[in-house]
C-alpha positions, -999 to +999 in steps of 0.1 A: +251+600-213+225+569-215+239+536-210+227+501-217+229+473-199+226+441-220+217+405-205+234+376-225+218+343-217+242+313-209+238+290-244+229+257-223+198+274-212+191+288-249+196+248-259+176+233-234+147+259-242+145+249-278+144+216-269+117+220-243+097+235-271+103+212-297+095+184-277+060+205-265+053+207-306+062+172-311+039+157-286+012+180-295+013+170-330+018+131-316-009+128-292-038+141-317-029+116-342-019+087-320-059+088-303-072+093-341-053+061-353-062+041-320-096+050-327-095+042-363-076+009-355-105-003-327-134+005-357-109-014-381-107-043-355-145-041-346-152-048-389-129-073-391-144-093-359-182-085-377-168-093-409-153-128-396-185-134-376-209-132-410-184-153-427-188-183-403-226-181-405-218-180-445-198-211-438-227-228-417-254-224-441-229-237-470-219-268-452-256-274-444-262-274-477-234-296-490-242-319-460-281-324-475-269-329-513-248-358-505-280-371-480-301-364-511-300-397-531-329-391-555-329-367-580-315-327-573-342-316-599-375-332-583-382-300-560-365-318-530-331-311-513-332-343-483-365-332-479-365-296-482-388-283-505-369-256-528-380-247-564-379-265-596-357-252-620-370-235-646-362-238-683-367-208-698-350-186-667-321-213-661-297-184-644-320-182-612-305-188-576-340-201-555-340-204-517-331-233-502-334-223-464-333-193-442-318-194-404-323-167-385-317-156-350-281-172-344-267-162-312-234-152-316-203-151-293-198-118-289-230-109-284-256-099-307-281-116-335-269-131-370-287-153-401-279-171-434-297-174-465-291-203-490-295-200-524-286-230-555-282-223-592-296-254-613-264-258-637-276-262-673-265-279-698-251-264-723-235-241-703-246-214-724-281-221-728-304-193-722-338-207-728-355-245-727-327-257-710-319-287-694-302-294-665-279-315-646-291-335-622-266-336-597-242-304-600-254-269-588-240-238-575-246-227-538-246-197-528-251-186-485-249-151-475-241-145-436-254-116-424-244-100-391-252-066-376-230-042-398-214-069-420-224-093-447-204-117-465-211-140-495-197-173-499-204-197-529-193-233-541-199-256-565-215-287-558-221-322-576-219-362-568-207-371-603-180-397-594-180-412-624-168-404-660-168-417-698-134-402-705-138-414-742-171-397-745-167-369-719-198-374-696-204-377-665-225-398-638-240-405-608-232-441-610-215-465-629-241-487-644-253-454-658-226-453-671-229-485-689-266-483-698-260-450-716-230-466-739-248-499-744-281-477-758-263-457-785-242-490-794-210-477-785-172-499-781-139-494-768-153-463-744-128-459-714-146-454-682-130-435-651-145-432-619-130-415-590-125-418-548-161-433-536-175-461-528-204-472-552-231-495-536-245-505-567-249-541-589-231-542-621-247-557-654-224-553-688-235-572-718-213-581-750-189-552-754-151-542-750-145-524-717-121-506-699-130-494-665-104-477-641-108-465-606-083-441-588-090-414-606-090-377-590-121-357-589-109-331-618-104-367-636-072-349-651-047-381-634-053-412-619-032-419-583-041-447-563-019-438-532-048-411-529-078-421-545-095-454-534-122-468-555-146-493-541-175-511-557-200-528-532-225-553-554-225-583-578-212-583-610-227-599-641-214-599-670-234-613-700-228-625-733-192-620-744-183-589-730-145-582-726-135-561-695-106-545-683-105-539-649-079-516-627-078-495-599-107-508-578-116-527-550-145-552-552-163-564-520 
């Protein structure tokens, strides 16, 4: 007669082996994607630092080129940006963005070589024209790209020194006695003139006509506040003839 001897395992050792291998499955299933994602999160940290890099050399070569628009007080259009030679605009291609200035070989923090290229779009006017345009003199488009080894980025803004506006009409101006030389020319009365927070340096001359000229206005022009805007006129006035004017929101000197 054949006999069999059977072994029966105690069931805390039966337990504590399934959770020995569980755990072994877990952590071999953990570690693999816990060194993919560190990796992944490093190259994700690495773009982001590149990416941040270019877009502070963007930001340079936009703020040097806002910084020579508002140096540049002659015309935008005359092939000069504070003297920096850059290209006419064109009439018949009025869309282009021509160099303004390239700067190369930034040394950056981390190590490593940068540049920026700046670009300006002559702003036409009307908007919509696409051939023999004309332009206005002092509003563009910028445009700087910063470029970085392994990231680029792109930044633009729109630029002008209009400060002043016939709200009646709907133009703008560089100064206020344009302002008043264009309504006096096509014979114009009872226009409303806003100009916004500046300081004009300029002499005044109004002839016979009815005026209203108000300072404090925002740049949008959309509301006038004078808590926040301050408008200041430097220069002699002269008013000629019989011209009425109605004066609010600025400061003489």
């Amino acid at each position: 007669m054949v006999k069999f001897k059977i072994k029966l395992y105690n069931s805390k050792e039966g337990v504590i082996l399934i959770v020995v291998l569980l755990v072994m499955i877990a952590v071999s299933i953990y570690l693999p994607a816990y060194f993919t994602w560190s990796i992944l999160d490093q190259r994700s940290l690495i773009r982001q630092q590149r990416a941040d890099e270019a877009g502070a050399i963007a930001q340079a070569g936009l703020n040097r080129a806002v910084l020579d628009l508002s140096l540049d007080s002659n015309s935008w259009l005359d092939g000069k940006i504070n003297q920096t030679t850059v290209h006419i605009p064109d009439p018949n291609s009025p869309d282009t963005f021509w160099t303004l200035y390239t700067y190369s070989n930034w040394t950056l923090p981390y190590g490593g070589f940068g540049s920026y290229t700046v670009w300006i779009d002559y702003l036409q006017n009307p908007k919509t024209c696409t051939g023999g345009c004309l332009f206005f003199d002092k509003r563009m488009r910028v445009r700087s790209t910063g470029t970085v080894p392994q990231a680029t980025m792109t930044l633009e803004q729109y630029v002008d020194s209009y400060v002043v506006k016939n709200l009646t009409w709907d133009r703008l101006y560089a100064s206020l006695q344009q302002a008043i030389n264009e309504v006096i020319g096509a014979g114009r009365d009872n226009d409303t003139i806003g100009i916004t927070a500046t300081t004009l340096i300029e002499n005044i001359a109004i002839s016979a006509k009815n005026w209203t000229i108000q300072g404090c206005y925002a740049p949008s022009f959309t509301y006038r506040s004078c808590s926040d805007y301050h408008t200041v006129i430097q220069g002699n006035w002269t008013v000629i003839g019989t011209a009425n004017i109605n004066l609010s929101g600025i400061t003489i000197d």
